[in-house]
Every structure is written in C-alpha cells, then in structure tokens.
C-alpha positions as CSV (number, residue, x, y, z in Angstrom):
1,X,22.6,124.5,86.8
2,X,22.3,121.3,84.5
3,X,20.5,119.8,87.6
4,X,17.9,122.4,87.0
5,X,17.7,122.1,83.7
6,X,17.4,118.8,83.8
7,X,14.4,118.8,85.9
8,X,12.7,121.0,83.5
9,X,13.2,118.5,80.6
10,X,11.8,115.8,82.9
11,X,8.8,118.1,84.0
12,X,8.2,119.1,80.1
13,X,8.6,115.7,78.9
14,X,5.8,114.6,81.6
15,X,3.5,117.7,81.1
16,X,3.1,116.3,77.3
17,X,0.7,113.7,78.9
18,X,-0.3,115.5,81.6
19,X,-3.9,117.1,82.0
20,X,-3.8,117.9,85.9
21,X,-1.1,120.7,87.0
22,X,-0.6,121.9,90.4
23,X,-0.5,125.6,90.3
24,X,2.0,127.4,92.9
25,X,0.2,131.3,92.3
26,X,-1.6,132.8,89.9
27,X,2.1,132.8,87.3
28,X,3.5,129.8,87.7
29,X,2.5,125.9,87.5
30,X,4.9,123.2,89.2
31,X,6.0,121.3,86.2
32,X,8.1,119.2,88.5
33,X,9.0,118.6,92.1
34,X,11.2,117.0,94.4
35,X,11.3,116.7,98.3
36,X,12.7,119.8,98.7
37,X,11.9,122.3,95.7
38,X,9.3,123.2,93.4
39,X,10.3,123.4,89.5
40,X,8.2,126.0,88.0
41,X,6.9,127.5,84.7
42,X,5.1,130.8,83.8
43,X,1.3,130.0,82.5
44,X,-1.9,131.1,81.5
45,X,-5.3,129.9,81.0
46,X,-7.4,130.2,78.3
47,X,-11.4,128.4,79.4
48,X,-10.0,124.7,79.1
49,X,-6.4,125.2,77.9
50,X,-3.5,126.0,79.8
51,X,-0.4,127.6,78.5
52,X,3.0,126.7,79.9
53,X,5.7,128.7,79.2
54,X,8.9,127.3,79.9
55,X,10.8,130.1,78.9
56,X,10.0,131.9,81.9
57,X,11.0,129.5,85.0
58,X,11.7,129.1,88.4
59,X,12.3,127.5,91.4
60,X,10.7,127.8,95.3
61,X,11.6,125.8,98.2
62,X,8.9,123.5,98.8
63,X,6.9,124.6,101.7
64,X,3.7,122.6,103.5
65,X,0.6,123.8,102.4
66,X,-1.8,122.9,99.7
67,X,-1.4,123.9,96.1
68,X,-4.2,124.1,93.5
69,X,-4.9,121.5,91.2
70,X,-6.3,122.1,88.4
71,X,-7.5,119.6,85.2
72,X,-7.3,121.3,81.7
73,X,-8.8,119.7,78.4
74,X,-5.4,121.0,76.1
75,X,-2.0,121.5,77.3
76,X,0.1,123.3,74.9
77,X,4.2,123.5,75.9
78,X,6.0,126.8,74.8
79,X,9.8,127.0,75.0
C-alpha cells in the first residue's frame, strides 16, 4: 500500500504544474502511470478548470488504447 501511495504523492506533486491530464472515463484522471498501471483520481470540470479529487482514487491495469487528453487553464488539487 505505501507503493500506492506513494505514487499518488508523486502524481499530486507533478499535477501542481501540470495543465494537460489524460482522462481514463468520464470520473477519473490518470495522475500518474507506470508500465503497467494507471494511478487515478476522481475529477470534474468546471469550463477551463479541472477538479482533482484525490480523496477518491484508484488504480486500473494499463490497457492499449488511447486516453483523452485534455489541456485545462486552472488545476486545483483536493485531498
């Protein structure tokens, strides 16, 4: 579990900075990744803002395929 966890700080710390997010569905955003598994977080978007809610996570095998990417003007980080 601290491996997870872990992951998520990394992902928060780099979605600070961040304006484009790949979006998995229409709940969660991949806030980090490795070769094998998405790290995800709940969101919503608000016109140019997205939400990220990092409360609400999760994790998906990574799977081919293409994921939406999306560029947002404000980025606020929720715990």
């Amino acid at each position: 579990m601290s491996g997870c966890l872990s992951a998520y700080h990394l992902g928060s710390n780099s979605a600070d900075s961040q304006r484009t997010f790949p979006l998995l569905n229409d709940t969660q955003v991949v806030v980090y990744s490795t070769s094998t598994t998405y790290y995800t977080a709940r969101y919503t978007i608000d016109g140019d803002t997205i939400l990220i809610d990092t409360s609400h996570r999760g994790t998906y095998a990574r799977a081919d395929g293409e994921l939406e990417y999306r560029t947002f003007a404000n980025v606020i980080l929720q715990d």
